[in-house]
C-alpha positions as CSV (number, residue, x, y, z in Angstrom):
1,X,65.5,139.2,72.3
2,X,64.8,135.6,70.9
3,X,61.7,134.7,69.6
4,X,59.2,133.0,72.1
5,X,59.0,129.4,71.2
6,X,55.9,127.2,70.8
7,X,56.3,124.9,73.8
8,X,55.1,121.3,74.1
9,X,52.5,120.5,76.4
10,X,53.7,120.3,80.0
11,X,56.1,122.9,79.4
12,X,55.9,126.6,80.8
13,X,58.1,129.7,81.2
14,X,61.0,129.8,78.7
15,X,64.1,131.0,79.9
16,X,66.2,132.9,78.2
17,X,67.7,135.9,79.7
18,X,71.3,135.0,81.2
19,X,71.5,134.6,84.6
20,X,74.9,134.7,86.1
21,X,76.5,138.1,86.6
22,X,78.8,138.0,83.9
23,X,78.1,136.8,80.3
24,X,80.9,134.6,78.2
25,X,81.7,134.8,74.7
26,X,79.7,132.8,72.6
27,X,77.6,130.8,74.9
28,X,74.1,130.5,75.0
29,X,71.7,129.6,77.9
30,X,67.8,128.3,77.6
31,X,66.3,127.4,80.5
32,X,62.3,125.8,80.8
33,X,60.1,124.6,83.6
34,X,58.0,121.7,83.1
35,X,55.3,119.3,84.7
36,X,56.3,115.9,83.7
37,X,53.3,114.2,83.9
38,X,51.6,117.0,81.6
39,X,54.2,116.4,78.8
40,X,53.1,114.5,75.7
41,X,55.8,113.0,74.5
42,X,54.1,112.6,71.2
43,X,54.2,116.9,70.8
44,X,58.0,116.4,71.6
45,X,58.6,113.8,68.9
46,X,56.9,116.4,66.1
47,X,59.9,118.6,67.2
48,X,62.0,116.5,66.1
49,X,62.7,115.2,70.1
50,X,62.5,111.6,70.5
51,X,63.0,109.5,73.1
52,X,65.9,106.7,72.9
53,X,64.7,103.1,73.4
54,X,66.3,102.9,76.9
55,X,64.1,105.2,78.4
56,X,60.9,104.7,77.0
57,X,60.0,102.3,80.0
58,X,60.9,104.6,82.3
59,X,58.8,106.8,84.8
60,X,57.4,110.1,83.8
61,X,60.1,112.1,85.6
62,X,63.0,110.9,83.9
63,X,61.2,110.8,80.5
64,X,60.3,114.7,81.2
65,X,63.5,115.3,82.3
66,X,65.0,113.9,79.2
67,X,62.5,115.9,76.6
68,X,62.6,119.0,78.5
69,X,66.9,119.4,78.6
70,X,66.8,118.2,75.0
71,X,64.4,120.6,74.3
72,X,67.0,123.1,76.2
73,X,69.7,121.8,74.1
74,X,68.6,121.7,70.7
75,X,67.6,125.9,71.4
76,X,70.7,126.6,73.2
77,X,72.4,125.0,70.1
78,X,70.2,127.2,67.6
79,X,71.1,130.3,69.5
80,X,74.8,129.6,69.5
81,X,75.9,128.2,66.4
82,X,72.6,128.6,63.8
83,X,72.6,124.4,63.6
84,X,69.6,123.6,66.4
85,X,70.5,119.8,65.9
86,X,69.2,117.7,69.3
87,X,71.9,115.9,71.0
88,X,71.9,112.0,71.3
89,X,72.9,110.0,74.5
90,X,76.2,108.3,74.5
91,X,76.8,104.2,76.0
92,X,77.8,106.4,79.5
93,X,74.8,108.5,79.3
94,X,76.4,111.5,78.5
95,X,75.2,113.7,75.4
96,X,76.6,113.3,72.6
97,X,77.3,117.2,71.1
98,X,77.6,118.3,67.5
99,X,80.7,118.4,65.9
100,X,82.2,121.7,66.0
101,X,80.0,122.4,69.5
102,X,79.7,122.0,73.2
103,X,77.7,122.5,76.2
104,X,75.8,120.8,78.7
105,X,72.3,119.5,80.3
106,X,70.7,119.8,83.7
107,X,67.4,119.3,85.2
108,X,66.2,119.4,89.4
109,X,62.8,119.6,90.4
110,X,60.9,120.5,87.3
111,X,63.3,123.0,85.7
112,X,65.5,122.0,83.2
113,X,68.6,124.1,81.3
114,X,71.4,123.8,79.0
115,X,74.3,125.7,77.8
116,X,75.8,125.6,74.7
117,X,78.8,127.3,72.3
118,X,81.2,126.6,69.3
119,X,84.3,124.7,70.0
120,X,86.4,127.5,68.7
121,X,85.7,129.6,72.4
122,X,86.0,126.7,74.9
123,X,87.1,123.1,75.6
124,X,84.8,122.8,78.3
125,X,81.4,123.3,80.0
126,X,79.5,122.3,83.1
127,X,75.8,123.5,84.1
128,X,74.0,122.5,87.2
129,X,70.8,123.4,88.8
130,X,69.9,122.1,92.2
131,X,67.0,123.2,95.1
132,X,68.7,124.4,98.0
133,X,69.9,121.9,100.6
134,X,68.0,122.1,104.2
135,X,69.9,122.7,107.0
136,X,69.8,119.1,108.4
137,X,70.3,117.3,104.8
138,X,73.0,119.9,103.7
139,X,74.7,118.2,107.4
140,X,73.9,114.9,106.7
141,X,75.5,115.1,103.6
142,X,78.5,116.8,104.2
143,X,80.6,114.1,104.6
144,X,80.5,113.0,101.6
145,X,80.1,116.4,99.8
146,X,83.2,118.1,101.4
147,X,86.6,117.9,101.5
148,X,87.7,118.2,105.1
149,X,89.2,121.8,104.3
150,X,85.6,122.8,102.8
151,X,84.3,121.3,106.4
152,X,86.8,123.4,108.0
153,X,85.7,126.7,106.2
154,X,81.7,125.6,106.2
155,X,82.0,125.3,110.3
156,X,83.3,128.8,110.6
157,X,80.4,130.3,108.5
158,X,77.3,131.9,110.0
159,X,74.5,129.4,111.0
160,X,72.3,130.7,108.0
161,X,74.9,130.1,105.3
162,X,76.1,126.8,106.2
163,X,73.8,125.0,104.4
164,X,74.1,127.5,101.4
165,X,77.8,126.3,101.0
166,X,77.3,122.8,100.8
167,X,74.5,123.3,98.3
168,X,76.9,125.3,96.2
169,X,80.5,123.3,96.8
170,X,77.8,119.9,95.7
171,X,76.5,122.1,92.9
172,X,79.7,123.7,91.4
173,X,81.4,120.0,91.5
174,X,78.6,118.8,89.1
175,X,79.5,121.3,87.2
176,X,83.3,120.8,87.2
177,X,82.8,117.1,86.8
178,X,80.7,118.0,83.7
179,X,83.2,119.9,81.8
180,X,86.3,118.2,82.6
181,X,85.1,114.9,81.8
182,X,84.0,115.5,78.6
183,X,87.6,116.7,77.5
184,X,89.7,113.9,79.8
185,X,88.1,110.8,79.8
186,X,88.7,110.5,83.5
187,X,85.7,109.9,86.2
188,X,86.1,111.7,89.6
189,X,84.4,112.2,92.8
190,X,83.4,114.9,95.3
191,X,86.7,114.7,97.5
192,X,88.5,115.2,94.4
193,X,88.1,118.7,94.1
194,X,87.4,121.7,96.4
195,X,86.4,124.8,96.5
196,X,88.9,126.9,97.3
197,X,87.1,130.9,96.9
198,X,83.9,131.9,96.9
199,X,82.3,135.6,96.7
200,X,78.7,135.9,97.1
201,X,79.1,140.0,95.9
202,X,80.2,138.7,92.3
203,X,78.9,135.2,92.0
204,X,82.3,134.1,91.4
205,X,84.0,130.6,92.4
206,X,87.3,129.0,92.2
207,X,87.9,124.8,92.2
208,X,91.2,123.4,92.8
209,X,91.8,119.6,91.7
210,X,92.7,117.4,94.9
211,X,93.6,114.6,92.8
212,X,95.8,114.2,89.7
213,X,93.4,113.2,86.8
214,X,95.5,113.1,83.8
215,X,99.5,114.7,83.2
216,X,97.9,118.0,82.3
217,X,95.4,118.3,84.9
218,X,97.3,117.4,87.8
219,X,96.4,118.0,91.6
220,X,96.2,121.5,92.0
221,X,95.1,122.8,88.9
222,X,92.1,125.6,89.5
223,X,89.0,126.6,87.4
224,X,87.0,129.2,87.8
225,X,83.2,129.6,87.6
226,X,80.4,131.2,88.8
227,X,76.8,130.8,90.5
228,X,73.8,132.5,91.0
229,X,70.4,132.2,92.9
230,X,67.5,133.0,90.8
231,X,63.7,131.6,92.6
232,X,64.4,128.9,93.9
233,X,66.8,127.7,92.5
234,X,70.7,127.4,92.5
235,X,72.6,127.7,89.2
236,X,76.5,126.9,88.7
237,X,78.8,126.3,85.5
238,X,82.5,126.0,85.1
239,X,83.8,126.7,81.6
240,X,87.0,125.9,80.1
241,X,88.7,128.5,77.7
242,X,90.1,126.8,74.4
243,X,94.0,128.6,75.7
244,X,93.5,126.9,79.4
245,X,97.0,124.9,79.7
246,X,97.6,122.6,82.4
């Protein structure tokens, strides 16, 4: 079991037990909550967790957000690869990894999580944390969540797990989007991608590309991934083997 670390101010309930039903090679998860208007930024800094000059104006929940997933990071990092370096932010917002390492950020509604692992393992990885859609937002926001096959299979699900499959087909897109873009270059959308199998028994989900993005990840092309529900909370990645071929 890690070590318990000495959280900043604001910060409460370190994650560190994986949560998805089946563990991958060399990847490590830290996961914190936080209250972003309890944070002191200045606590952060003495870690070595600063924040850039473009967000220094901004309001409290984006700064917390920021601290807390780089927080995440940077012992994610540690765990994985013995270098607990904190990522920086790229021009497109993006973080910017270590050489020789991966992984990702998210944060939603005071929680905050990152993945991370050694190049050598995987090209790709995608984490996403979201608070369950309602019934009537996980409607309203179908349309633009869905493909018109997903709204096809959502319509024929029970009632009670309608909204459940929109909060997970938004969720495991974020996380597609963030693994795959990383390693292509290429932006993409919601109806770019579907999700094409999903079992609740095993957590385990399948994406299929509806668009070609680049020659070797052409329309068609599926990843697998997985999901859980842990509080309240939905968590989904996507990773990308180092032998996936397209």
């Amino acid at each position: 079991m890690p070590e318990a670390l000495d959280l900043p101010a604001g910060c409460q309930d370190w994650l560190t037990q994986w949560p998805w039903p089946r563990p991958l090679a060399g990847v490590a998860w830290r996961g914190v909550n936080f209250t972003a208007d309890s944070m002191c930024e200045a606590a952060f800094a003495d870690r070595g967790i600063a924040l850039p000059a473009r967000l220094r104006s901004a309001i409290a929940k984006r700064r917390g957000e920021f601290l807390a997933g780089r927080l995440c990071a940077r012992e994610a990092l540690h765990a994985a690869t013995g270098c607990g370096e904190v990522p920086g932010i790229a021009e497109d917002r993006s973080p910017c990894w270590p050489t020789g390492a991966l992984g990702s950020i998210t944060h939603s509604g005071g929680f905050a999580a990152a993945l991370a692992a050694p190049r050598r393992a995987w090209q790709g990885l995608g984490l996403d944390a979201e608070t369950p859609l309602s019934t009537a937002r996980a409607e309203r926001l179908s349309p633009q969540i869905l493909t018109p096959e997903e709204r096809d299979w959502r319509n024929r699900l029970p009632t009670e797990a309608q909204a459940l499959f929109t909060t997970l087909a938004f969720s495991s897109k974020e996380s597609l989007f963030k693994a795959l873009y990383p390693l292509i270059g290429v932006r993409f959308y919601f109806q770019d991608a579907a999700l094409v199998e999903w079992h609740p028994a095993t957590g385990h989900i399948t994406l299929q590309l509806r668009r070609s993005l680049r020659d070797d990840w052409a329309s068609g092309a599926t990843l697998e991934g997985q999901y859980t529900e842990t509080g309240s909370r939905l968590l989904s990645l996507v990773a990308i083997p180092t032998n996936t071929r397209r």
